[in-house]
C-alpha positions in Angstrom: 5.4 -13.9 -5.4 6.4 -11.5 -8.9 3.7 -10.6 -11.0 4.4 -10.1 -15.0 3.0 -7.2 -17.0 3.5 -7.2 -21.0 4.8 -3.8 -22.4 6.5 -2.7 -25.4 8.2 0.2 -26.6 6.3 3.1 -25.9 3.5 1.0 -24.8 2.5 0.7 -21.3 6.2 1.1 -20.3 6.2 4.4 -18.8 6.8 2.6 -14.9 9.7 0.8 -16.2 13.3 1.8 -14.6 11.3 3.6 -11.3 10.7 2.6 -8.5 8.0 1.5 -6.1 7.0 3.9 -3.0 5.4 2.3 -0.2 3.4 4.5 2.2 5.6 6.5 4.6 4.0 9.3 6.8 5.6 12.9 7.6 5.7 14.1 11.5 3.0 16.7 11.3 0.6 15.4 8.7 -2.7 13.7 9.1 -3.7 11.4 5.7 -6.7 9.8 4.2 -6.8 6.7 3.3 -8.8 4.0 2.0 -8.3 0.0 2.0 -8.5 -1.2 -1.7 -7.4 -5.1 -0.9 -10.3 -6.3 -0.8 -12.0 -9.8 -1.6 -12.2 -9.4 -6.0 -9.7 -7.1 -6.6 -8.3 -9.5 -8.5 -11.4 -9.8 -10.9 -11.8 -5.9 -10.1 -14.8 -6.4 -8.4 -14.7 -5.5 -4.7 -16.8 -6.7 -2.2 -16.5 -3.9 0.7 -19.0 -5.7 2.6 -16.8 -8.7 3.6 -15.4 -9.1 6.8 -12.4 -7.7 6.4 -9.6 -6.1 3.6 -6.7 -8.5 3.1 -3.6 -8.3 4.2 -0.1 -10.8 4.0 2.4 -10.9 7.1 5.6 -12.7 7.2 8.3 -13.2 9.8 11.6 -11.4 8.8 15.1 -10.8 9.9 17.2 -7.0 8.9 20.2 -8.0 7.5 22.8 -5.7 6.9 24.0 -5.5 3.3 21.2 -8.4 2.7 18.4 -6.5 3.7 15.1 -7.8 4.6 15.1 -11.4 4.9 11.6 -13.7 5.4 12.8 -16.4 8.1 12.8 -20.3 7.1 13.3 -21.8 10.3 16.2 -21.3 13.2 19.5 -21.3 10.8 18.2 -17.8 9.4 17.7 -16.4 13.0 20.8 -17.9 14.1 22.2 -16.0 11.6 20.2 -12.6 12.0 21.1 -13.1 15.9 17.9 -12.2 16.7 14.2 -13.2 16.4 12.1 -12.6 13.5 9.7 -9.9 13.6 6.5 -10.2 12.5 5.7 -7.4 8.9 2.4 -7.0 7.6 1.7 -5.7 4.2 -2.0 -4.7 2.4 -2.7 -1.5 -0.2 -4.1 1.7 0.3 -5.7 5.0 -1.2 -3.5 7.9 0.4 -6.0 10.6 -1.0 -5.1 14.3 -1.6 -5.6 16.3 1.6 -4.0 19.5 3.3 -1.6 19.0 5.9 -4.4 18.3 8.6 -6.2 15.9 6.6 -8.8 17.8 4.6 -9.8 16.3 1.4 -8.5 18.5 -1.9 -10.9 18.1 -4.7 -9.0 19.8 -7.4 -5.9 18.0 -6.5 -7.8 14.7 -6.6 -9.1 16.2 -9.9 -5.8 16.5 -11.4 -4.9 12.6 -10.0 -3.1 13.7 -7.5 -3.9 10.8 -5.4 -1.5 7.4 -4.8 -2.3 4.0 -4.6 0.9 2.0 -2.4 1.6 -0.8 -0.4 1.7 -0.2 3.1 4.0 -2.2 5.5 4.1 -1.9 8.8 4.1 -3.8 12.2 1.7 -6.5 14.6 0.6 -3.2 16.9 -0.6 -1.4 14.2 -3.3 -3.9 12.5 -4.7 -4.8 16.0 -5.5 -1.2 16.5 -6.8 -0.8 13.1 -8.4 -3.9 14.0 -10.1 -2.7 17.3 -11.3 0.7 14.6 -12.5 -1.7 11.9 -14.8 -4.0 14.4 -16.7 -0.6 15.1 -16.7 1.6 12.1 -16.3 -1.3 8.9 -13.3 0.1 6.6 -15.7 -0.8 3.8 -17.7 2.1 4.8 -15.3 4.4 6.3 -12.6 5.9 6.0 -9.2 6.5 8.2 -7.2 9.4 9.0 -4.2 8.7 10.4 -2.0 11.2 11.8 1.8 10.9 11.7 3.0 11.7 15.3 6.8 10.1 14.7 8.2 9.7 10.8 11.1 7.8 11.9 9.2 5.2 13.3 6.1 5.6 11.7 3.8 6.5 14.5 0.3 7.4 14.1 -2.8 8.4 15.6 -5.8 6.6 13.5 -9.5 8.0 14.0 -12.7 6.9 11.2 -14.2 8.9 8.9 -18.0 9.5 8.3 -17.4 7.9 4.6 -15.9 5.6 2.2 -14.6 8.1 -0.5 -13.4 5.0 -2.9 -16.6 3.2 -1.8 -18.6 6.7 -3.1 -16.8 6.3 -6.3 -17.9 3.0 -7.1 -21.2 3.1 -6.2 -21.6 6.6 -8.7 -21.4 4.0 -11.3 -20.4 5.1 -15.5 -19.6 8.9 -14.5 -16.5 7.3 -11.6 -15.7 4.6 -14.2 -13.0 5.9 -15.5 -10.5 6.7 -12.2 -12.3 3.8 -10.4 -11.3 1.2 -13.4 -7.5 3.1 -13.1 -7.0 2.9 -9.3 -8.4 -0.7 -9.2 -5.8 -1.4 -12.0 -2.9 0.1 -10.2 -4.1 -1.8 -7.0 -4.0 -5.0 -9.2 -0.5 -4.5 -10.2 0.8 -3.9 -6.3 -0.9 -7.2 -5.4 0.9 -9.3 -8.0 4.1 -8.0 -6.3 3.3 -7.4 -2.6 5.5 -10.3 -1.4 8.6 -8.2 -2.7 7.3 -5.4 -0.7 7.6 -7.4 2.7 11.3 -9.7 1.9 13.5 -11.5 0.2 13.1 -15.2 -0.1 16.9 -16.6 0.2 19.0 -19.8 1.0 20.9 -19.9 3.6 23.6 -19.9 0.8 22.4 -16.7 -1.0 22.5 -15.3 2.0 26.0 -16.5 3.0 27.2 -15.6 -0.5 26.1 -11.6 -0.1 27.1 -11.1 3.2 30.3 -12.1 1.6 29.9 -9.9 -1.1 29.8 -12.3 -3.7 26.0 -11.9 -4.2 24.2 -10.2 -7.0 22.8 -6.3 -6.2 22.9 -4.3 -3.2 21.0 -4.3 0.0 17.3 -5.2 -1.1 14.1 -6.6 0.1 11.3 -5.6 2.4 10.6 -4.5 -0.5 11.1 -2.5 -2.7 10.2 -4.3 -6.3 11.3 -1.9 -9.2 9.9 -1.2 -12.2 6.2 0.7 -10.6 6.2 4.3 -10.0 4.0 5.8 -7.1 0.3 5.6 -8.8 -2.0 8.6 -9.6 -1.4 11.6 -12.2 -3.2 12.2 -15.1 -6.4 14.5 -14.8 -9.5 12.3 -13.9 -12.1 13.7 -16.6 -14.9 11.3 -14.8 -17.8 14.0 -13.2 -16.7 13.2 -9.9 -17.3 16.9 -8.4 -21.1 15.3 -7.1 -19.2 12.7 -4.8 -17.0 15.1 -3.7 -19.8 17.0 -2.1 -21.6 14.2 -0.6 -18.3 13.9 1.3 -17.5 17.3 2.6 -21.3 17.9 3.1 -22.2 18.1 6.7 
């Protein structure tokens, strides 16, 4: 599912010709994160009280030179030569932290903060699953250490707080970063299907594996034309939220 953005020259074009970055951890470094897909993103009003953040999964085959594929029934995994695994997608704050996970208010200041798609596999949502039943993601956050980079390992343990949810509830002086991070989340949703697969025929597929298709390897995801999120200084007064959260 593609999502369409107006733009003209020199207007609301700067993303164009970059590409997306989805959330990929470093051996070593624990981050903080907070789940934006919630229930009325898309009317930018989130409810952080439902039951749960979204998320989209699809069954998909690697390809090589295709890429990720989304299977469409027993010809595509006839074809992959092995079953489809299951991916799941949703969208996340990766705040700015040190190394071991504690929150830096002047980089946040400055916008040094990202707002990406995060992909990643059935073990990982039922323990984030097993987390959320006991401390709501609405009202907490999640650090989540990066044990393994190659195959994205973590270790995921709550947080006291919500720091997006401390945002929105400051009201007019958080307006400004909140309105810009909901927008960015926005724009990922339009396009989170591209982040996940490639819907193909079995022809397409035939036909690149051939080398007669169009592009390179592609899919699961990827979708150009949006930059990694954040930059630009927040000017909002958000130094008083900042202390509610690092305040013991």
């Amino acid at each position: 599912m593609g999502g369409y953005k107006q733009f003209g020259f020199g207007r609301d074009d700067e993303n164009i010709g970059k590409k997306s970055k989805r959330f990929q951890g470093e051996t070593g470094h624990t981050y903080l994160i907070s789940y934006v897909w919630w229930p009325g993103l898309e009317n930018g009003v989130l409810d952080m009280d439902a039951d749960t953040p979204e998320f989209r999964g699809v069954e998909r085959h690697w390809m090589d030179g295709v890429g990720y594929v989304i299977n469409d029934g027993p010809e595509y995994t006839k074809i992959a030569g092995s079953a489809p695994r299951q991916a799941i997608a949703t969208i996340i704050i990766v705040w700015p932290t040190d190394r071991h996970g504690t929150f830096d208010k002047d980089r946040f200041k400055a916008g040094d903060y990202k707002v990406v798609p995060w992909v990643f596999a059935s073990d990982k949502y039922k323990h984030m699953g097993q987390i959320h039943s006991e401390w709501p993601f609405g009202q907490h956050d999640v650090k989540a250490e990066c044990t393994e980079a190659k195959f994205q390992r973590f270790q995921f343990s709550p947080c006291r707080d919500n720091f997006l949810r401390k945002l929105i509830d400051k009201g007019e002086p958080a307006k400004e970063i909140v309105d810009r991070i909901l927008g960015e989340a926005q724009e990922i949703m339009a396009g989170i299907g591209n982040e996940l697969g490639q819907e193909m025929t079995i022809q397409q597929i035939n036909e690149k594996l051939a080398g007669k298709g169009p592009g390179g390897p592609g899919g699961g995801g990827g979708g150009g034309g949006r930059a990694p999120s954040g930059g630009g200084a927040v000017t909002a007064d958000v130094d008083s939220v900042v202390d509610d959260i690092l305040d013991d």
